[in-house]
N, C-alpha and C positions, 0 to 999 in steps of 0.2 A: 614516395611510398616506401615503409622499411620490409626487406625482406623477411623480418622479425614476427613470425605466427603473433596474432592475439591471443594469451591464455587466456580461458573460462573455466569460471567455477558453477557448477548446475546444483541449485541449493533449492529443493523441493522434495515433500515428503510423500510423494506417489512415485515409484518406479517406473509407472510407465509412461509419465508426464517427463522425467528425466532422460526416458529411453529416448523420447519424440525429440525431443529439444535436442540432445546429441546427434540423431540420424540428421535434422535437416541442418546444424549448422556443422558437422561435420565435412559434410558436401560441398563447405563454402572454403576458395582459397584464402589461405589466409588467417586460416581461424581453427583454432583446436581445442578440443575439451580437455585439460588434465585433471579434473580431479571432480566429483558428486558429493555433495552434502544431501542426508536427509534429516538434517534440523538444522534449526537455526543456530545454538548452537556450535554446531559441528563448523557451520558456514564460517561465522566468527575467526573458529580456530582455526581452519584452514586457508582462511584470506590471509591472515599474521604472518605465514611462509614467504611471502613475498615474493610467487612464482606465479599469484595471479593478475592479469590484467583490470578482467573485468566479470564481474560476479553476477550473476542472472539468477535473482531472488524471487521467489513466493511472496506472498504476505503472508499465509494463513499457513501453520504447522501442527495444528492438533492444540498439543501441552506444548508448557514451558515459554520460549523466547517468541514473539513474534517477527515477523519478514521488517519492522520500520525499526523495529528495536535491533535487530541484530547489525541493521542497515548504518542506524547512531553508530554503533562499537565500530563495524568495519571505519567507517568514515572518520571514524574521530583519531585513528593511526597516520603519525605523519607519513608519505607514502603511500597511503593504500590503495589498493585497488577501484576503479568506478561499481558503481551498484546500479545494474537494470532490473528495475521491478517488472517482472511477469507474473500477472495472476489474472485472475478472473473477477477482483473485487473492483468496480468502480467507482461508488460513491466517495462525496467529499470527507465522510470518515476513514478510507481506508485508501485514498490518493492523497490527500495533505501531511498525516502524520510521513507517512512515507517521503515525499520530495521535504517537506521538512526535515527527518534526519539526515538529508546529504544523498538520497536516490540522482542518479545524474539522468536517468530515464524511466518511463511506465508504459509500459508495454501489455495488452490484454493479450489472452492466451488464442484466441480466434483469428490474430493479425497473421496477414500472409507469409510464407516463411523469408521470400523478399525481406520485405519489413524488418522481419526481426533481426534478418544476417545484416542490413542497415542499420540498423536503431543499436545492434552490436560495433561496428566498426565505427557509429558516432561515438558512442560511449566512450569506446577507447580515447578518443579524441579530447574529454573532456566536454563534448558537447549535447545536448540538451534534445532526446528526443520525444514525444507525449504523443501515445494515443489520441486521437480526434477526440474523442467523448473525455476526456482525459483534459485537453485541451482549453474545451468547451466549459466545463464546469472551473475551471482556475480561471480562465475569463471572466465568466460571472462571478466568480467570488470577489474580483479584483473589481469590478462595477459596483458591487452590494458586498464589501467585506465585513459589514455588520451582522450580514445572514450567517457566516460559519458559524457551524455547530461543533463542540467537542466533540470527540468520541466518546465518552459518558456523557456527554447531555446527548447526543443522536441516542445512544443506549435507554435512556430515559425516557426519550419520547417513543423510542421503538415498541418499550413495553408499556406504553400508556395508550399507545394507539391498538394493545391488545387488550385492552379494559382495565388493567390492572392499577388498583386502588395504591397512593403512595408509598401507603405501609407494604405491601407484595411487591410493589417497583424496589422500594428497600429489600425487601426479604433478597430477593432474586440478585440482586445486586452487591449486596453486603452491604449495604448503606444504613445511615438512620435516615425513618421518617422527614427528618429536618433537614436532612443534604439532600432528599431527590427533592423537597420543597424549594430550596435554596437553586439546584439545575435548574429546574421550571420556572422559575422568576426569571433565572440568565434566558432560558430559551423564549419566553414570554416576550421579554425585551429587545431581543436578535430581530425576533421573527414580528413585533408589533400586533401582535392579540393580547388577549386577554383570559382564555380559557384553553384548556385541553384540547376539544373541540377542534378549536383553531386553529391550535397550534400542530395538531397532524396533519391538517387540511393547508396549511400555510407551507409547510416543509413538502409535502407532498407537489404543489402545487411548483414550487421554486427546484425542484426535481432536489434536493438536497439526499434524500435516497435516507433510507430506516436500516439499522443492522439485520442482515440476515440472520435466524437464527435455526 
């Protein structure tokens, strides 16, 4: 074990969800905060200094970059820093993009602070820590990898499952008519229905989880 603190970077756009997260791993040996991002963004530029260890991301920012994108850029630096996802999003929309850009962990905002000073010092390690629910739904995808849903097709069905006619799923979306037709055939054929109907009934069912909005 090196006497060498773990730097963190706390990259969340609520101050007091920043304050939380420095009070409890502050208290842990071993482990120090130097530096807060409140965008993603920011996050980005501040990993590039090369005095962080391991970066404990958001997904969600408001505007601008999101927590899986900015997650890409950090990772894609030879060197960089590890990336712990902490948020509050769990579905396979907003856990996949993320451990697809190079998240080395996913951690929900409610895990015990245990936890998270652990799922911290694995990070560092290069090693791999998930959420139970977290866990659970990457298992099942990896059982039925044909159910994954984009995140514009989740999007798509999200707003079909609130009545909305192609042409308003386009509106709402920016899309034409003929791309949310074009998601809905991909999602049609993921999920094996045949109709709208079914197809929120089917995702619902397989817990694949709807964008919040």
């Amino acid at each position: 074990m090196t006497d060498t603190p773990i730097r963190l970077l706390l990259a969340d756009d609520h101050p007091v969800v920043r304050a939380g997260l420095r009070a409890v791993l502050e208290t842990e040996e071993g482990i120090t905060v130097v530096a807060e991002a409140a965008t993603a963004e920011d996050a980005v530029t501040r990993a590039a200094r090369g005095d962080i260890d391991v970066v404990l991301m958001d997904l969600q920012f408001g505007t601008g970059m999101n927590g899986a994108e900015a997650t890409a850029a950090i990772t894609a630096r030879p060197g960089s820093p590890r990336v712990l996802i902490v948020t509050t999003y769990d579905t396979d929309a907003d856990t996949l993009p993320a451990i697809e850009a190079g998240a080395t962990g996913y951690l929900l905002k409610d895990a015990p602070p245990e936890d998270l000073a652990a799922a911290v010092r694995t990070a560092a390690t290069g090693r791999t820590t998930l959420a139970p629910a977290v866990a659970d739904r990457l298992m099942n995808r990896l059982r039925a990898p044909g159910t994954a849903l984009t995140r514009r097709e989740t999007e798509v069905l999200a707003l079909v499952a609130e009545g909305l006619s192609n042409q308003a799923v386009g509106d709402r979306l920016h899309l034409t008519e003929g791309t949310v037709k074009s998601h809905l055939a991909r999602v049609y054929a993921k999920l094996g229905v045949e109709s709208r109907t079914a197809a929120v009934a089917a995702a619902v069912d397989l817990g694949l989880g709807l964008i919040r909005r």
